[in-house]
DRENDO-1510 file (C-alpha; in Angstrom, 1 decimal, always signed):
<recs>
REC; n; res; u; v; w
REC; 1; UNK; -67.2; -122.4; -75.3 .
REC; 2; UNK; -68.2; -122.8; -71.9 .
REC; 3; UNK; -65.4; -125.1; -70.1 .
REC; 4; UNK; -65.9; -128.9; -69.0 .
REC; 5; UNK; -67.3; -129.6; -65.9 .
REC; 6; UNK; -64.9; -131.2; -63.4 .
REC; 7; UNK; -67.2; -134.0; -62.7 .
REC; 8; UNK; -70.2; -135.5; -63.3 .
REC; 9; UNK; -72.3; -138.5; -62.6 .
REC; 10; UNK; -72.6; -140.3; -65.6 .
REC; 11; UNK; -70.2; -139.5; -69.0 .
REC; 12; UNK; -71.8; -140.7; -72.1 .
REC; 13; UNK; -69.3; -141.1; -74.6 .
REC; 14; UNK; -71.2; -141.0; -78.5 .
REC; 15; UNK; -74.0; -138.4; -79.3 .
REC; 16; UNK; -75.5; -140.8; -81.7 .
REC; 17; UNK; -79.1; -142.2; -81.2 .
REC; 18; UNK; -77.3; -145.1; -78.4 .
REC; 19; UNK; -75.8; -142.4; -76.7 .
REC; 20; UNK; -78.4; -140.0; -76.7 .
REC; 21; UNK; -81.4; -143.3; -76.2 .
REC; 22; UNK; -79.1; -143.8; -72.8 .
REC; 23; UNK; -79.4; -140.0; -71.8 .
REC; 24; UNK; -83.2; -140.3; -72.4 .
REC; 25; UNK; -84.1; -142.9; -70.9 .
REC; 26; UNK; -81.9; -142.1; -67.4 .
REC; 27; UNK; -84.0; -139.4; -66.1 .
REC; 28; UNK; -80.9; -137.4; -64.7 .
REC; 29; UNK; -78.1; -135.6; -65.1 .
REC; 30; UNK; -75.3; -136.8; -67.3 .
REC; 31; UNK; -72.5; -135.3; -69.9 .
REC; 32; UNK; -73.0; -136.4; -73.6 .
REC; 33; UNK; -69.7; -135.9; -75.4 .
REC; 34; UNK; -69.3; -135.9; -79.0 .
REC; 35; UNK; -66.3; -135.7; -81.3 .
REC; 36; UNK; -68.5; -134.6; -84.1 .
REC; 37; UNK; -69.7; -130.6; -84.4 .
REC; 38; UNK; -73.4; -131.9; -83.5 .
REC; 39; UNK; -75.2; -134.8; -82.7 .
REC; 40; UNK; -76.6; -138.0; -84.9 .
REC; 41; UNK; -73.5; -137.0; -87.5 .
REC; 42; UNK; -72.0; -140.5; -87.3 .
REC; 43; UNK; -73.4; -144.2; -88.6 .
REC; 44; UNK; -76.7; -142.5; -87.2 .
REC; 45; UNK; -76.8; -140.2; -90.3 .
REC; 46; UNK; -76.0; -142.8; -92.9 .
REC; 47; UNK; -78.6; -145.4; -92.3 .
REC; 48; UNK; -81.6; -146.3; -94.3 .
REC; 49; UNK; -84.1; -145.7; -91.4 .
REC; 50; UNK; -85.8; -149.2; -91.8 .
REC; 51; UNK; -87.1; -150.2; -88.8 .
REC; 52; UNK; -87.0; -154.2; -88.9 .
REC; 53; UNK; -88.3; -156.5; -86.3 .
REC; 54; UNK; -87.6; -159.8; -88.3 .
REC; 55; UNK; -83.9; -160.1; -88.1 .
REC; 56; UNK; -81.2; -163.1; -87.8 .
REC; 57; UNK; -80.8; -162.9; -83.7 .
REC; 58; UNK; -83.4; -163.5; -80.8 .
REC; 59; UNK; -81.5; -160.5; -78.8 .
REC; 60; UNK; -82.1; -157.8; -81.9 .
REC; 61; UNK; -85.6; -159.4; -82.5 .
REC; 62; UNK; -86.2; -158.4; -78.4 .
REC; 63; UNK; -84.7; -154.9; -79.0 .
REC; 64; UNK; -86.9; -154.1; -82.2 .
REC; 65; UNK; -89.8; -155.1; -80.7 .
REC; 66; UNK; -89.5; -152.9; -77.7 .
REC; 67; UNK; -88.5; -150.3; -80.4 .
REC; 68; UNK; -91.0; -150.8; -82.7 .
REC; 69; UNK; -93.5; -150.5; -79.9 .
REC; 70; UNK; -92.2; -147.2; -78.6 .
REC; 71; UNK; -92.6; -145.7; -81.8 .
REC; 72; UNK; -96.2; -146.5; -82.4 .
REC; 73; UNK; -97.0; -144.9; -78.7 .
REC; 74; UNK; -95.1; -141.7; -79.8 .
REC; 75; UNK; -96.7; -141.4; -83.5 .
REC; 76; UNK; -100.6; -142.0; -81.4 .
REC; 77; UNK; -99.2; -139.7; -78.7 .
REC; 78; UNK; -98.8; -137.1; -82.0 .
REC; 79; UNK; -94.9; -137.5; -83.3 .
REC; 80; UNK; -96.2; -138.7; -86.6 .
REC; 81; UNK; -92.7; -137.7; -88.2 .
REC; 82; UNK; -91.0; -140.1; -85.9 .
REC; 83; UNK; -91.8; -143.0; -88.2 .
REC; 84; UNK; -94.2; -144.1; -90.5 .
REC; 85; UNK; -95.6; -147.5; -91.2 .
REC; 86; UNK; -95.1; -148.6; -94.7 .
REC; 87; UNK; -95.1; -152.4; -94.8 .
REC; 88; UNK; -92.1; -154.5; -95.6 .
REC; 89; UNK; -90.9; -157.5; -97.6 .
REC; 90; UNK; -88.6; -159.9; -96.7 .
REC; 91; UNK; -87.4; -162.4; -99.3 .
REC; 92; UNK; -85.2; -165.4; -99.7 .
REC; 93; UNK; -84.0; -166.3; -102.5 .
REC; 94; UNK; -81.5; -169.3; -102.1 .
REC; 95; UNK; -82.2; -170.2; -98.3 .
REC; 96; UNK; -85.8; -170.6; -97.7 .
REC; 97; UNK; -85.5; -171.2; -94.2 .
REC; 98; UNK; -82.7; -168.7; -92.9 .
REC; 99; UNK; -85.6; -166.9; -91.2 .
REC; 100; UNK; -87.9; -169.6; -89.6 .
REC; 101; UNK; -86.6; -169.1; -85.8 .
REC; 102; UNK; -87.7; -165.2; -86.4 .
REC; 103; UNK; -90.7; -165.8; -87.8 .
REC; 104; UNK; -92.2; -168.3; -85.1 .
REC; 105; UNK; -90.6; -165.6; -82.2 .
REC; 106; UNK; -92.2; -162.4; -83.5 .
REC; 107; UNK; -95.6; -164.5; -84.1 .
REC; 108; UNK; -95.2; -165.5; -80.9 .
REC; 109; UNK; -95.1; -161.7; -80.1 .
REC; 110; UNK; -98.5; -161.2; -81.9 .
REC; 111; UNK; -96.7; -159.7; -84.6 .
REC; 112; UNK; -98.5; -160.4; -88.1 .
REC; 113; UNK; -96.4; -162.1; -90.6 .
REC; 114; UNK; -98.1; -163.6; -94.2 .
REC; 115; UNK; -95.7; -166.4; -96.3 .
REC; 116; UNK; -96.3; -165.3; -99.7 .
REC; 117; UNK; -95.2; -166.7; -103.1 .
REC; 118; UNK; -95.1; -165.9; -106.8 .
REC; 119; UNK; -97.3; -163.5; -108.1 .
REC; 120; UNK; -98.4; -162.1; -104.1 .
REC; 121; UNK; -95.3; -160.8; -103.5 .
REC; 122; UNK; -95.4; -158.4; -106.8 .
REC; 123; UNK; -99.1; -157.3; -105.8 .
REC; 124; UNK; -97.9; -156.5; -102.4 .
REC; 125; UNK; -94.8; -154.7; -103.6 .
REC; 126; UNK; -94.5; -154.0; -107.4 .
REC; 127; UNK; -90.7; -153.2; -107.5 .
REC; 128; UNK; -90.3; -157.1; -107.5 .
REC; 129; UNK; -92.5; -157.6; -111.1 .
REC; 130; UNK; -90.5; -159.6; -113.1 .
REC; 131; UNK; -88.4; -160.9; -110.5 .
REC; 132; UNK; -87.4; -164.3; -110.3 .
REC; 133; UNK; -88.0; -164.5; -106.0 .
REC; 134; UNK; -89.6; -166.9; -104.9 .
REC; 135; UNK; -90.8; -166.8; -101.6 .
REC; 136; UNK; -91.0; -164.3; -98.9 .
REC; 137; UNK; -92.6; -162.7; -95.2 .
REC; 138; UNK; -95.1; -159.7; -95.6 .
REC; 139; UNK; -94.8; -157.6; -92.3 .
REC; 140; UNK; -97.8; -154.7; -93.2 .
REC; 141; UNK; -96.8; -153.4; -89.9 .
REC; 142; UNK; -93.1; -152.5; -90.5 .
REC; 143; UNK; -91.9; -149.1; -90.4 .
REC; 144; UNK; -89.1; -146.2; -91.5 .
REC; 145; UNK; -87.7; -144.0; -88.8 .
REC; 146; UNK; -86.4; -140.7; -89.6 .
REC; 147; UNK; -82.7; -140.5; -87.7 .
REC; 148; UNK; -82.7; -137.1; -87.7 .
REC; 149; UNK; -86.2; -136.2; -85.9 .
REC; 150; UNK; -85.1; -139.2; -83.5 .
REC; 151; UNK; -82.1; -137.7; -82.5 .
REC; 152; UNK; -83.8; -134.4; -81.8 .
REC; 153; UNK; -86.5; -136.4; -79.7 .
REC; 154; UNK; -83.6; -138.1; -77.7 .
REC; 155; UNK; -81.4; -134.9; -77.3 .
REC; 156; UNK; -84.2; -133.2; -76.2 .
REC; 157; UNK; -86.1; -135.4; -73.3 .
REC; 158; UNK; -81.6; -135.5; -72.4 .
REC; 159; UNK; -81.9; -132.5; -72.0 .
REC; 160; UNK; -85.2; -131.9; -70.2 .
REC; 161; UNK; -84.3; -134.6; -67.7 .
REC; 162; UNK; -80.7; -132.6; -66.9 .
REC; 163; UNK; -78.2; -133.9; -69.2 .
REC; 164; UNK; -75.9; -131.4; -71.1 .
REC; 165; UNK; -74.7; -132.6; -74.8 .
REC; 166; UNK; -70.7; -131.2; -75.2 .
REC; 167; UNK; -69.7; -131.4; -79.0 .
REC; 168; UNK; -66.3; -130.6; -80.9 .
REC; 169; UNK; -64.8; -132.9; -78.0 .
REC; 170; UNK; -62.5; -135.9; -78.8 .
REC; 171; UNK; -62.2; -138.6; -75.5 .
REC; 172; UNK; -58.7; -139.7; -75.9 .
REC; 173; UNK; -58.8; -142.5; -72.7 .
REC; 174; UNK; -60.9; -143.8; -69.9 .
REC; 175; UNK; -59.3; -143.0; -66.3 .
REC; 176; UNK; -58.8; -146.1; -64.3 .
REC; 177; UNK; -58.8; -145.9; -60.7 .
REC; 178; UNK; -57.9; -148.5; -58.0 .
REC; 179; UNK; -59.5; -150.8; -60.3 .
REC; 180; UNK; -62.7; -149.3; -61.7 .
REC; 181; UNK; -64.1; -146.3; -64.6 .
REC; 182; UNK; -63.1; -142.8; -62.5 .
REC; 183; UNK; -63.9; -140.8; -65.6 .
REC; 184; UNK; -62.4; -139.9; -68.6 .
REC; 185; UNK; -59.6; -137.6; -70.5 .
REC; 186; UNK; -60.9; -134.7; -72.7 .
REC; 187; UNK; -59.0; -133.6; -75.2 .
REC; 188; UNK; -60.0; -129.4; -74.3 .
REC; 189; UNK; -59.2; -126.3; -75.7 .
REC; 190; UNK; -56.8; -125.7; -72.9 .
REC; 191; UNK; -55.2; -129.1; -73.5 .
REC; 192; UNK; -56.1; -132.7; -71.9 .
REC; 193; UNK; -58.5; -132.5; -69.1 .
REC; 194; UNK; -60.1; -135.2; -66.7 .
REC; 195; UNK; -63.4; -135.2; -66.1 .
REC; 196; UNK; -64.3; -137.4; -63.1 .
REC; 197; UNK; -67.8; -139.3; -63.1 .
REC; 198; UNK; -69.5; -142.3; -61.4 .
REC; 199; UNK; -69.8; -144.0; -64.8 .
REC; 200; UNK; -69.0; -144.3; -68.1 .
REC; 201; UNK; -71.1; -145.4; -70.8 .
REC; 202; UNK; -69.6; -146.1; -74.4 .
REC; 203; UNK; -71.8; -145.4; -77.4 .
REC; 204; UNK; -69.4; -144.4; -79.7 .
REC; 205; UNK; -69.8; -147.1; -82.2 .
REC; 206; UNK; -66.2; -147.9; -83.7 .
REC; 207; UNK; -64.7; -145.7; -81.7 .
REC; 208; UNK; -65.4; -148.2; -78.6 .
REC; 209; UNK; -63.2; -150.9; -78.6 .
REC; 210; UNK; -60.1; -148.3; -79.1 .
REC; 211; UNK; -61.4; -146.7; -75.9 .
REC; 212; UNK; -61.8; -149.8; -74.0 .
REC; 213; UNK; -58.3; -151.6; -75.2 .
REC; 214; UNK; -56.3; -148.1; -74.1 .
REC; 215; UNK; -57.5; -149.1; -70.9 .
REC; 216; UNK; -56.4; -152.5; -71.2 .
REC; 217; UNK; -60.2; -154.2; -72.0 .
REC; 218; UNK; -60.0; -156.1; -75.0 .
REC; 219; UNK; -63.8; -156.3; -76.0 .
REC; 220; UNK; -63.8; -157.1; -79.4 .
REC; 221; UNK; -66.1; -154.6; -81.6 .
REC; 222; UNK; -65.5; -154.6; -85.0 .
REC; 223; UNK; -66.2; -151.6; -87.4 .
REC; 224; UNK; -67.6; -152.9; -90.9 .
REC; 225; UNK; -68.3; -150.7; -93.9 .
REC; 226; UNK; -71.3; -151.2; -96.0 .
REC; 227; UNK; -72.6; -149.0; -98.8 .
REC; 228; UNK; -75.4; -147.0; -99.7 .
REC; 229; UNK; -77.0; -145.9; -103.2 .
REC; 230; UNK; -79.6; -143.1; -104.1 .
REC; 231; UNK; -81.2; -143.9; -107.4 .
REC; 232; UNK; -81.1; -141.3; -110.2 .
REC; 233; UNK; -83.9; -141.3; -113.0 .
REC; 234; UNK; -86.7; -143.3; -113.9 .
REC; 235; UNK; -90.2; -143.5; -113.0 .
REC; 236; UNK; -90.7; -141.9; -109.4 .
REC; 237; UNK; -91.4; -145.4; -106.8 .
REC; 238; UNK; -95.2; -145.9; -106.5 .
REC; 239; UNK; -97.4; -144.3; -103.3 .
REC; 240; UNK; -96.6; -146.2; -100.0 .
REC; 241; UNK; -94.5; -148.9; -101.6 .
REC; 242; UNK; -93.3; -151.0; -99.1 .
REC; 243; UNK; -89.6; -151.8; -98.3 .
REC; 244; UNK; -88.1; -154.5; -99.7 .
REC; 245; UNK; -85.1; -156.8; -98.3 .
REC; 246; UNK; -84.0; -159.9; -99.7 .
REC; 247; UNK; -82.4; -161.3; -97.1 .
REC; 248; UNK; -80.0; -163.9; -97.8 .
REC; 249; UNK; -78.8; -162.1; -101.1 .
REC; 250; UNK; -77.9; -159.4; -99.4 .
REC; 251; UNK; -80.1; -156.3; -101.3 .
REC; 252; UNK; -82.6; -154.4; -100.1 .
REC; 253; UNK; -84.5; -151.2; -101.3 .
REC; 254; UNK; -87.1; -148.3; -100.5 .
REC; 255; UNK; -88.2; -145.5; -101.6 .
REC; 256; UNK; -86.8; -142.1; -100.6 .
REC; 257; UNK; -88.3; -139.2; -102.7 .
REC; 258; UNK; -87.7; -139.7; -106.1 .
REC; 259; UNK; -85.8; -142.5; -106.8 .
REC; 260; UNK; -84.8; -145.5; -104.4 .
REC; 261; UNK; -82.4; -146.2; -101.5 .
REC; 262; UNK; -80.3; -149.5; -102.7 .
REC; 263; UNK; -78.0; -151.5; -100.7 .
REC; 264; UNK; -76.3; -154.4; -102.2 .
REC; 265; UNK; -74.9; -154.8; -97.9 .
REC; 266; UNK; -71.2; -155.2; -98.5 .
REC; 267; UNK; -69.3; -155.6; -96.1 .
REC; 268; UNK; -65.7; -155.3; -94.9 .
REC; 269; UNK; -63.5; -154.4; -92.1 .
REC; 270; UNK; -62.4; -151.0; -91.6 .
REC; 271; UNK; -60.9; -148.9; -88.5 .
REC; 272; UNK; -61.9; -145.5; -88.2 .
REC; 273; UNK; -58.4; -143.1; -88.4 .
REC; 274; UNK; -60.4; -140.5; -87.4 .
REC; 275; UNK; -63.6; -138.9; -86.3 .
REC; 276; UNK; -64.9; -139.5; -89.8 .
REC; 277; UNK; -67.5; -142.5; -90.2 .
REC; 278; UNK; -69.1; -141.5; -93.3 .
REC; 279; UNK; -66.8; -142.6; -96.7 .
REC; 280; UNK; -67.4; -142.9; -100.6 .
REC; 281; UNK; -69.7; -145.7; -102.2 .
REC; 282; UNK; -66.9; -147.9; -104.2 .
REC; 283; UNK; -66.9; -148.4; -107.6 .
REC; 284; UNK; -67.5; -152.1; -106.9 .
REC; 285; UNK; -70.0; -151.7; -104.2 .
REC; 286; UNK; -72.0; -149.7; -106.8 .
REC; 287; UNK; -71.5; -152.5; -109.4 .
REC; 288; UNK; -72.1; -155.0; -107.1 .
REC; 289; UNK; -76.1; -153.8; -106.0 .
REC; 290; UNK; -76.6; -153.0; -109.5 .
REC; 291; UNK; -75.9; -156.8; -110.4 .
REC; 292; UNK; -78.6; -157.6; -107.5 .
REC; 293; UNK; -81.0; -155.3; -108.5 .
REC; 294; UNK; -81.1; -156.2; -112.4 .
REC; 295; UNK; -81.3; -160.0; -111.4 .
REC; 296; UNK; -84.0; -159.5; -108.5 .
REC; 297; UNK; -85.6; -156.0; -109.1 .
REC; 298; UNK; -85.8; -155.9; -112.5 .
REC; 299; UNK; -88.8; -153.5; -112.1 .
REC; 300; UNK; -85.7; -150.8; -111.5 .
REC; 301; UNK; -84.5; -150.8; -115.2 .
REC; 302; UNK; -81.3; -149.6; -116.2 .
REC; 303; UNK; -80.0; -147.6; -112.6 .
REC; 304; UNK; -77.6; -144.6; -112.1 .
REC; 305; UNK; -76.9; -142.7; -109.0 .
REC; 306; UNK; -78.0; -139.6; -108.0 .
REC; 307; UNK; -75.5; -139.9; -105.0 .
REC; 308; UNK; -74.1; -142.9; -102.6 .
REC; 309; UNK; -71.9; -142.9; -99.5 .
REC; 310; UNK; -70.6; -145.9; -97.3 .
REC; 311; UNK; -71.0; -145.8; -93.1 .
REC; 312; UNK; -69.6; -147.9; -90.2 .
REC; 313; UNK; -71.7; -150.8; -88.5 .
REC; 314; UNK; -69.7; -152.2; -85.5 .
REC; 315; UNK; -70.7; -155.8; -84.6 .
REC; 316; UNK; -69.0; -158.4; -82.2 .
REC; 317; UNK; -68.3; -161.5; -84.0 .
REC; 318; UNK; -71.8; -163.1; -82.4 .
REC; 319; UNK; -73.6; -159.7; -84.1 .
REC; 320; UNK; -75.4; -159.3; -80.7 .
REC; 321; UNK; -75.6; -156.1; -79.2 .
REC; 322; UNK; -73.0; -155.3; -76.2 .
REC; 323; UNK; -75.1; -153.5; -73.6 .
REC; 324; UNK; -75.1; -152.6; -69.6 .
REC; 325; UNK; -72.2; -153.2; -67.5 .
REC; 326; UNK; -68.7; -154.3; -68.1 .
REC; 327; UNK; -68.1; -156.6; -65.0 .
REC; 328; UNK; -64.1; -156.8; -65.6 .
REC; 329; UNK; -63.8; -152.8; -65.0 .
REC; 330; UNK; -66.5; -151.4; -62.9 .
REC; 331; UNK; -67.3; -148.4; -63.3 .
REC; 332; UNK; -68.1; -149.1; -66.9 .
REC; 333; UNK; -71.5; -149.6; -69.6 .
REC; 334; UNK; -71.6; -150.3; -72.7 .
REC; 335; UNK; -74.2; -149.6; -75.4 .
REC; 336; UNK; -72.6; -150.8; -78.5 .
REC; 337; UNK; -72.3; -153.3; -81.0 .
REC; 338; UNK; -75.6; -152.3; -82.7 .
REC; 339; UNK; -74.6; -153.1; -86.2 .
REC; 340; UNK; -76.8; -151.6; -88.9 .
REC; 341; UNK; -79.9; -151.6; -86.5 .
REC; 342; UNK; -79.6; -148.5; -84.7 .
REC; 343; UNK; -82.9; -147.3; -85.8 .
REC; 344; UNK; -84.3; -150.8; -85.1 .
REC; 345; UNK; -83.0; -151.0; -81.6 .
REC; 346; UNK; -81.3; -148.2; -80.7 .
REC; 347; UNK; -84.5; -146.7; -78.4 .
REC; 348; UNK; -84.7; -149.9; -76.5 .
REC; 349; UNK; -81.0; -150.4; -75.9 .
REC; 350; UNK; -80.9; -146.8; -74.5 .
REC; 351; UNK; -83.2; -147.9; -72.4 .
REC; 352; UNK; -82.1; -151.1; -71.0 .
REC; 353; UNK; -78.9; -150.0; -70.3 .
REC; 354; UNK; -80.2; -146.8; -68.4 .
REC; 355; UNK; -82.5; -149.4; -66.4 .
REC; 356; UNK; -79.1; -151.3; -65.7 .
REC; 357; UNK; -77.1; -148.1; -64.4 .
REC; 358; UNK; -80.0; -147.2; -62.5 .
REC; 359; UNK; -79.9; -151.4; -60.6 .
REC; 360; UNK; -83.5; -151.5; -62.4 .
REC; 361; UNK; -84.4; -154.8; -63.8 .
REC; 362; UNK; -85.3; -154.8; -67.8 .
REC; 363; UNK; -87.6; -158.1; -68.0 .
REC; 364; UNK; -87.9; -157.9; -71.4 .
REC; 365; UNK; -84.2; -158.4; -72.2 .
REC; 366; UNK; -81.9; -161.0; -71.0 .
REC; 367; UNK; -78.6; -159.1; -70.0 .
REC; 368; UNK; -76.8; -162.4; -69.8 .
REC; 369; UNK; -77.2; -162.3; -73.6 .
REC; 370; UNK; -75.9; -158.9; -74.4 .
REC; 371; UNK; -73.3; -158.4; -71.5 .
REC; 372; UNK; -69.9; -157.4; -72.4 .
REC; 373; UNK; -67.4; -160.0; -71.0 .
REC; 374; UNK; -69.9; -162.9; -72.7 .
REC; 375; UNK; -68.3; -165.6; -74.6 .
REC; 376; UNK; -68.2; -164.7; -78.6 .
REC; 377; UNK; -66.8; -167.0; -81.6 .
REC; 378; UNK; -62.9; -166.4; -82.4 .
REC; 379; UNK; -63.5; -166.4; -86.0 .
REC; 380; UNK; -66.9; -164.9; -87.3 .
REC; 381; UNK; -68.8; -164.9; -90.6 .
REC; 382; UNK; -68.1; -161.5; -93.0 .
REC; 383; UNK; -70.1; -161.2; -95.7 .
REC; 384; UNK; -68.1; -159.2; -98.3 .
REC; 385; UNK; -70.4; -159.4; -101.4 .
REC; 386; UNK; -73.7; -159.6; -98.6 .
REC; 387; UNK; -74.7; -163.1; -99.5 .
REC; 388; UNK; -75.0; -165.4; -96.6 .
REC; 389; UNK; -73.3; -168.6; -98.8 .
REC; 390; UNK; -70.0; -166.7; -99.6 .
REC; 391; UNK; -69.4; -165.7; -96.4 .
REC; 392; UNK; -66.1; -166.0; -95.2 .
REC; 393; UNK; -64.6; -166.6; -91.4 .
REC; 394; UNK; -62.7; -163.5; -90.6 .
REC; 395; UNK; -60.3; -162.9; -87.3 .
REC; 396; UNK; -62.6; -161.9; -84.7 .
REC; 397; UNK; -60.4; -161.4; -81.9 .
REC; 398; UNK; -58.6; -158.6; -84.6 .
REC; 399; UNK; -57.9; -155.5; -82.3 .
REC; 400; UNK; -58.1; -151.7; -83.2 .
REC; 401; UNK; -55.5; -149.5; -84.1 .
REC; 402; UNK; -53.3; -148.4; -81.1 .
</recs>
């Protein structure tokens, strides 16, 4: 292995799709480091690739957009297997106007949204025959991303544009200087090393706050597992079914080869130990999206699981995005706090927070919004079975692990 530089002028801490977006989207050098043996193995790998524009916050909403745009330039500029468009459906079952503000912003936007009801939303997507839904927004515009062939995108215009991509490589602390981001500490094959830079950008995902709060930042990130289910048997989905997401139960579905992607979005809190984000599929969370499924999809039938895993989503208790610079240690960006829409936003948050390091001025994003040291709730809704009416208020001033 070829040893660490002793300096450079940016560090990017996460090889993800943040990290490597950031990388892109700077148009110099910089050093990616990332603890995993190759890039996009964290909560990049275990999404569901759904690109969604109509989501809870105006911030997210921005950030999609600018994504979703981006990727319809790259498939007519020829990177069809970027992302596909395959329509989506968003339903409500319980709160029928959870998703109003969204709607009337991405209209606003020239985005094309249909209300539909009862027997239109089986004709536009027949996984919900049967179901008891009753309303819902048809996007024919939305998309799926593949993470993969994004993160080999990303890693390579890095590299083009000079930035070198150092795996295998845990960052153990941030070096603080006379007040400000000096660089960070490696741990290297030869033992701890510093490697000196003119900023530091964290894109590590739950591995963030830990970072920050060793150098005395509190910036509250918190990691929250949710699960994922690959569906086993059973008739094969239908050609260019759209995905569906029923928003304020908390279950949404697409089709992924020969079966179907489920997530019955459980959440609950949980501190990476160590470089692994990736864990099981509980017994409950499988129960759980079955329940959902046999009361809302019933088009699904009797499911089993081919396979199912669980990843990490890091919010701040607002579940805004924390991007561009950290005004109480200078020095130091942030491009964090994505949740579970990486693939959503993750293009356009790379590149508002490169615009920001540059001094460049992003007019289609508000950093007062997204900024670090902004004011967030003490307590925060988690939504453990994914249902927006059992929510509960958890601690959101809870700190990581020393």
């Amino acid at each position: 292995m070829n040893p660490l530089p002793a300096a450079a002028p940016v560090i990017i801490i996460g090889g993800g799709l943040a990290g490597l977006s950031v990388a892109a989207a700077l148009g110099g050098p910089a050093l990616i480091l990332e603890q995993r043996p190759q890039a996009g193995m964290g909560a990049t790998a275990e999404n569901a690739g759904m690109v969604r524009r109509l989501g809870e916050d105006p911030y997210e909403r921005a950030l999609a957009l600018r994504t979703h745009t981006r990727l319809c330039a790259l498939e007519a500029a020829g990177h069809s297997a970027l992302s596909w468009r395959t329509g989506a459906l968003l339903g409500l079952c319980h709160e029928p106007e959870h998703l109003h503000d969204g709607v009337a912003h991405l209209r606003a936007a020239g985005v094309v949204i249909t209300h539909l009801r009862g027997a239109d939303l089986a004709a536009r997507a027949p996984l919900l025959r049967g179901s008891p839904l009753a309303e819902g927004w048809w996007l024919p515009e939305e998309r799926v991303a593949s993470a993969s062939a994004l993160i080999d995108l990303q890693l390579a215009a890095a590299r083009a544009a000079g930035a070198t991509l150092r795996t295998g490589l845990t960052v153990r602390g941030l070096d603080v200087a006379a007040g400000r981001v000096a660089g960070v500490w490696v741990d290297a094959p030869g033992g701890p090393q510093r490697v000196a830079a003119g900023a530091v950008v964290l894109a590590a995902g739950a591995w963030c706050a830990g970072l920050a709060a060793r150098a005395g930042l509190h910036r509250h990130l918190i990691p929250v597992r949710r699960s994922l289910l690959l569906s086993a048997g059973g008739p094969p989905p239908p050609a260019a079914h759209p995905w569906v997401w029923i928003d304020d139960l908390g279950l949404y579905a697409r089709p992924e080869g020969e079966g179907w992607l489920l997530s019955g979005c459980d959440e609950r809190v949980d501190w990476p130990a160590g470089p692994e984000s990736a864990g099981e599929a509980t017994i409950m969370a499988q129960a759980l999206t079955a329940d959902k499924a046999r009361a809302w999809m019933p088009a699904l039938g009797a499911l089993s699981w081919r396979t199912g895993w669980s990843g990490l989503r890091t919010f701040a208790p607002d579940r805004r995005p924390m991007l561009g610079p950290d005004p109480a240690l200078p020095g130091l960006h942030w491009c964090a706090g994505l949740g579970g829409f990486g693939v959503s936003c993750g293009l356009a948050a790379g590149e508002a927070v490169a615009a920001w390091l540059r001094g460049d001025s992003v007019p289609w994003l508000d950093l007062a919004g997204v900024r670090p040291d902004r004011r967030t709730p003490r307590r925060w809704p988690l939504r453990p079975t994914g249902e927006l009416w059992t929510a509960r208020l958890s601690d959101g001033r809870a700190l990581p692990p020393a």
